[in-house]
N, C-alpha and C positions, 0 to 999 in steps of 0.2 A: 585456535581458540583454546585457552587455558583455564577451563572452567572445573569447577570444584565437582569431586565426585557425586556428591547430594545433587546438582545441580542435573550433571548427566544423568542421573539413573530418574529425577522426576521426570524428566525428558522423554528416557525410551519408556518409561512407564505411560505416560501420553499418548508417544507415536505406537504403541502397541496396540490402542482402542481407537485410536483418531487418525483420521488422513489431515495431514498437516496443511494439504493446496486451500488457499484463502481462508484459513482458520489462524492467522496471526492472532489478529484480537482474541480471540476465545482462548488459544493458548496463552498469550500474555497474561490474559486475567486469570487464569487459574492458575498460574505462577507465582503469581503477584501475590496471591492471596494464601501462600503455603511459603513464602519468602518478601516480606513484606521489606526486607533491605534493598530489595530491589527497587531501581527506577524504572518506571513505563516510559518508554519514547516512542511517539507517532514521526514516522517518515517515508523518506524514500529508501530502498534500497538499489545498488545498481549491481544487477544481478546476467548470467550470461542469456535469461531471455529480455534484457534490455532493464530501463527504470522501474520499478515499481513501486507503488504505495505501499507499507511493510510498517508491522510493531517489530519492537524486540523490547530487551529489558537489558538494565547496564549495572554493575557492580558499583559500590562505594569508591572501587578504585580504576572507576570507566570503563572495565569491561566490558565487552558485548556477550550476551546472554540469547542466544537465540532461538526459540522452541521450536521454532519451524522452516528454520534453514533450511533443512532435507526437500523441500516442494522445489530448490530449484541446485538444477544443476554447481553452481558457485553463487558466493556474492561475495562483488570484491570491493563492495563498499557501505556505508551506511551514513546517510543522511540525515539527520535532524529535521523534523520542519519547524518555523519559525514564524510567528504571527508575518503576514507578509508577504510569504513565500507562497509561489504558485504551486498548484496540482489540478489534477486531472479533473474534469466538470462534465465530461462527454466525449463524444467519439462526430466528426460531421457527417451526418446521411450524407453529403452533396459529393464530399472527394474524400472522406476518411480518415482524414486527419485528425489523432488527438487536439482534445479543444481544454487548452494552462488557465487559469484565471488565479490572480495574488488572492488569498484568504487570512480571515483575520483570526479564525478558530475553526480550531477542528473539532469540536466540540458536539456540532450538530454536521448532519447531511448537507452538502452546499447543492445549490438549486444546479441542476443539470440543462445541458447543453446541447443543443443535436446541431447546431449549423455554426459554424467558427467564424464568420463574413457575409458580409452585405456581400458581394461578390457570388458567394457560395447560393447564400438563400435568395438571388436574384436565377441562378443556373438551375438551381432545385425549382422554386415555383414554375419557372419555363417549361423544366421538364414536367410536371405533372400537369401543366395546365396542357402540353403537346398528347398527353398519354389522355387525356380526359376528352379530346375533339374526336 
């Protein structure tokens, strides 16, 4: 990353009062708002503890700007999301499997998820109506 020295020193000035682990948003918006040339981008990034949901901010000349890279090991890529595109809605109680669904904004909170399948919430009810005799 080849980012401008203004850009590094707002940075470790941040990570110096802030733990950067799920403080994307918060860092982006006080970026943002002391560098207003910047772009806000909501996405994925895919990072070495796997996909994750991630801001960062992008230069006039695409860039990636990223306040809080340091929460993970690498990231060896960066996503965009796009009206359309799936993300994360829950985790299933029944087999644990992240539960995708397409969105059409990120804008607001999407309604959350606990069972991924008829299948699943067929196995789950079993089990708790077995745990309840």
């Amino acid at each position: 990353m080849n980012m401008t020295e203004e850009y590094r020193q707002w940075i470790a000035n941040w990570l110096s009062t802030n733990n950067p682990y799920s403080k994307c948003a918060e860092a982006v918006t006080a970026m943002h708002e002391v560098f207003p040339n910047l772009t806000v981008v909501k996405g994925h990034a895919d990072t070495d503890w796997g996909r994750r949901a991630h801001w960062w901010l992008v230069t006039p000349t695409g860039e990636v700007v990223d306040p809080t890279a340091s929460q993970f090991g690498a990231v060896f890529a960066y996503d965009p999301w796009k009206p359309g595109d799936k993300a994360q809605v829950g985790t299933c109680m029944n087999c644990g499997d992240e539960i995708w669904k397409p969105l059409q904004t990120l804008d607001e909170e999407p309604k959350r998820e606990c069972i991924c399948s008829t299948r699943c919430s067929d196995a789950f009810a079993t089990y708790l109506n077995s745990e309840m005799s």
